[in-house]
N, C-alpha and C positions, 0 to 999 in steps of 0.2 A: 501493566505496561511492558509487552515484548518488546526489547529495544537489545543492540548489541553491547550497550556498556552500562554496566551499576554505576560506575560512576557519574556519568553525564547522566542518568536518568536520576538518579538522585535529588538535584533541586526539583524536577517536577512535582515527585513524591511530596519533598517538605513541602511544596506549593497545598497537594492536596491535602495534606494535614492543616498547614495551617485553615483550609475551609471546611474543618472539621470532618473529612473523609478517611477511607483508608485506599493505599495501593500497595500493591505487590508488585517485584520487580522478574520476569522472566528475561533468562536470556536467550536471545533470538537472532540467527543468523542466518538469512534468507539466500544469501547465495550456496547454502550448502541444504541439500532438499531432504536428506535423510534426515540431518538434525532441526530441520523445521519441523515435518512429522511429528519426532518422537516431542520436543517440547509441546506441542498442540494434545498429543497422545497422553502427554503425565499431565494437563490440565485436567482433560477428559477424565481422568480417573477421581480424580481429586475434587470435581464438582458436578452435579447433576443438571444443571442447564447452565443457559448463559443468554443473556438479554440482547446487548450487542457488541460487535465485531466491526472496529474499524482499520481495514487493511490499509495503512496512512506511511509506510513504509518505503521506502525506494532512492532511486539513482540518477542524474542526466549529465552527461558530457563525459562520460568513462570509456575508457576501453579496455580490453580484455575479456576474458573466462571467467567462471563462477568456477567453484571447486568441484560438478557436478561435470563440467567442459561444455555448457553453455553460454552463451553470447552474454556477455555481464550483464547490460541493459534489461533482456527478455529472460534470463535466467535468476535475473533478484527480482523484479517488480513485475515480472509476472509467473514465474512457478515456483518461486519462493515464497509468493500469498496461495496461491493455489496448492501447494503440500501443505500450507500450516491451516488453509481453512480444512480442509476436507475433516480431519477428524474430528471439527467441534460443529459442523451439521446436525450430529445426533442431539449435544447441547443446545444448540437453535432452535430447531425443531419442537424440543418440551418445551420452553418459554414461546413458541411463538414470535422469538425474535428477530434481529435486523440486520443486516451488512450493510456498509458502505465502503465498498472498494473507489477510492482517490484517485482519480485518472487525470488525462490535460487534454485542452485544448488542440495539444499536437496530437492525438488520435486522428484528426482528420489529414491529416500529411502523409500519413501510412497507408497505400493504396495497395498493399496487400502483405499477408505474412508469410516469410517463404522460410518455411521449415526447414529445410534443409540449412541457410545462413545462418540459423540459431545455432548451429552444432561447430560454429567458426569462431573466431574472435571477431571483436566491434572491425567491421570492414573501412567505415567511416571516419574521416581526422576527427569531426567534432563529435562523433557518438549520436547525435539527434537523431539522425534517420531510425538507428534503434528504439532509442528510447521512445518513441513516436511508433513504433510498432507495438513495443512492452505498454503502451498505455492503450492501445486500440484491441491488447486480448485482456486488459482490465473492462474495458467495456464489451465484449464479450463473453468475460466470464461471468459476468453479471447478468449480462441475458440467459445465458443461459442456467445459474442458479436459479433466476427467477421461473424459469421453464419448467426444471426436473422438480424442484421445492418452494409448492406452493403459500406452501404455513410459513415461508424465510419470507421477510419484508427485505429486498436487495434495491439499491440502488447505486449507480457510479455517479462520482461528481468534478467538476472543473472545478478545484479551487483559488482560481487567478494564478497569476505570477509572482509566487513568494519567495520572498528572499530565505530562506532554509537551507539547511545544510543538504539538500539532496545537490548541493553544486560541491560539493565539497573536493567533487576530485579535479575541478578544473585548475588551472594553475594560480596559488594566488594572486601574481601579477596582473591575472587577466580578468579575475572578478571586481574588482571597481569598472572596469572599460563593460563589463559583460550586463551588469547594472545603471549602465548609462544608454546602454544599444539598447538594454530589455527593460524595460523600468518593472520593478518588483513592489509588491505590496507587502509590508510587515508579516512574521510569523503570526502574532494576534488577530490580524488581518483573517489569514489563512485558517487561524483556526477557531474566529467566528463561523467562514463558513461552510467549516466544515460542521461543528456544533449543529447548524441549520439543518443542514442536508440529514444529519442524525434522526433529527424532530420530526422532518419532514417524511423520512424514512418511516420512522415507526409509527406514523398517526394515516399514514398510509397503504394500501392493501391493493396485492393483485396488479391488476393493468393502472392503476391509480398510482403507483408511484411513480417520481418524475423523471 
C-alpha cells in the first residue's frame, strides 16, 4: 500500500490481517517525481515481479504546484503515477501482469492538454478544468502502455462519484453543499469497482481489455 501516511494506512492493513493477508506499507508522495521513482526503484530491488498495479491515487478541487513546479492536479494524478510506474514495468512484464490506472468521467471535459499551463499554478477557482485534464493523460497513459507493453494487461476506469478523500482540499464548509450538487457513492462503493475492473483486467488480453 503506497499511501502518504502510516498512520492512516494503518487501519487498512489491520483490515487485511484480519482477512488473514499480509501488507506492507510504502511511503508515497506523488506530487514530488523524484521521490516516486526511487520508492518504485527500492520495491524493484526488493522483488522480482509483481502481479498488479493499481494507480488509485490522486486530487480534485486543489490549487497550486507540486514540489517538481507542476500544476498540482496534472503533476500528482498524473506524473506522479507515471514516475512511480515506469520502474516496476520490468516487474510486470515477468508476471505478465496488470495496471489499472483510475481515471473519471471528467476526462471528457478536457478538450485538450496544453503543456505549457502545467508548468503554472491551477489557473482555475475550482481546480476542475485541471483535474479533468490530469484524468484524460491517465487515460492516455494507459493507451499508450498498452501500445509499447504488450505482455502488461492496462486498463483505465471511471469509478463513479466517490465520496473519498481525494476532495480533501476543498474547504470543509463546502463539502456537505459539494455532496448535495454532486451526489457521491460510498468509498465501498468505489472500491468494489474498482476490484472489478482489476478481474476484468487480468482475465483480459490485448485489444480485449475494456
Amino acid at each position: 500500500l503506497a499511501c502518504r501516511s502510516r498512520a492512516r494506512t494503518l487501519p487498512a492493513m489491520e483490515e487485511v490481517a484480519r482477512r488473514g493477508a499480509t501488507a506492507e506499507f510504502l511511503k508515497l508522495d506523488l506530487g514530488y517525481l523524484e521521490g516516486a521513482t526511487k520508492v518504485a526503484q527500492a520495491f524493484a530491488r526488493d522483488n522480482a515481479s509483481l502481479d498488479v498495479l493499481i494507480n488509485n491515487a490522486g486530487l480534485a478541487g486543489s490549487r497550486g504546484l507540486t514540489k517538481d513546479g507542476y500544476e498540482l492536479a496534472f503533476g500528482t494524478n498524473h506524473l506522479g503515477h507515471f514516475a512511480f510506474t515506469l520502474p516496476l514495468l520490468p516487474l510486470l512484464e515477468a508476471s505478465k501482469g496488470c495496471i489499472v490506472n483510475v481515471s473519471s468521467g471528467n476526462h471528457y471535459r478536457a478538450s485538450d492538454l496544453d503543456f505549457e499551463a502545467f508548468r503554472t499554478s491551477t489557473k482555475s477557482r475550482t481546480g476542475l478544468p485541471e483535474y479533468s485534464a490530469s484524468k484524460l493523460a491517465n487515460v492516455l497513459f494507459t493507451a499508450e502502455l498498452r501500445r509499447r507493453y504488450p505482455s502488461i494487461s492496462c486498463s483505465s476506469m471511471h469509478p463513479g462519484r466517490i465520496a473519498s478523500d481525494v476532495w480533501r482540499s476543498v474547504p470543509g464548509f463546502l463539502r456537505p453543499i459539494l455532496r448535495l450538487v454532486l451526489p457521491m457513492d460510498s468509498v465501498e462503493t468505489g472500491g468494489a469497482a474498482l476490484v472489478n475492473a482489476m478481474r476484468a483486467t487480468e482475465s483480459a488480453s490485448g485489444d480485449a481489455v475494456p
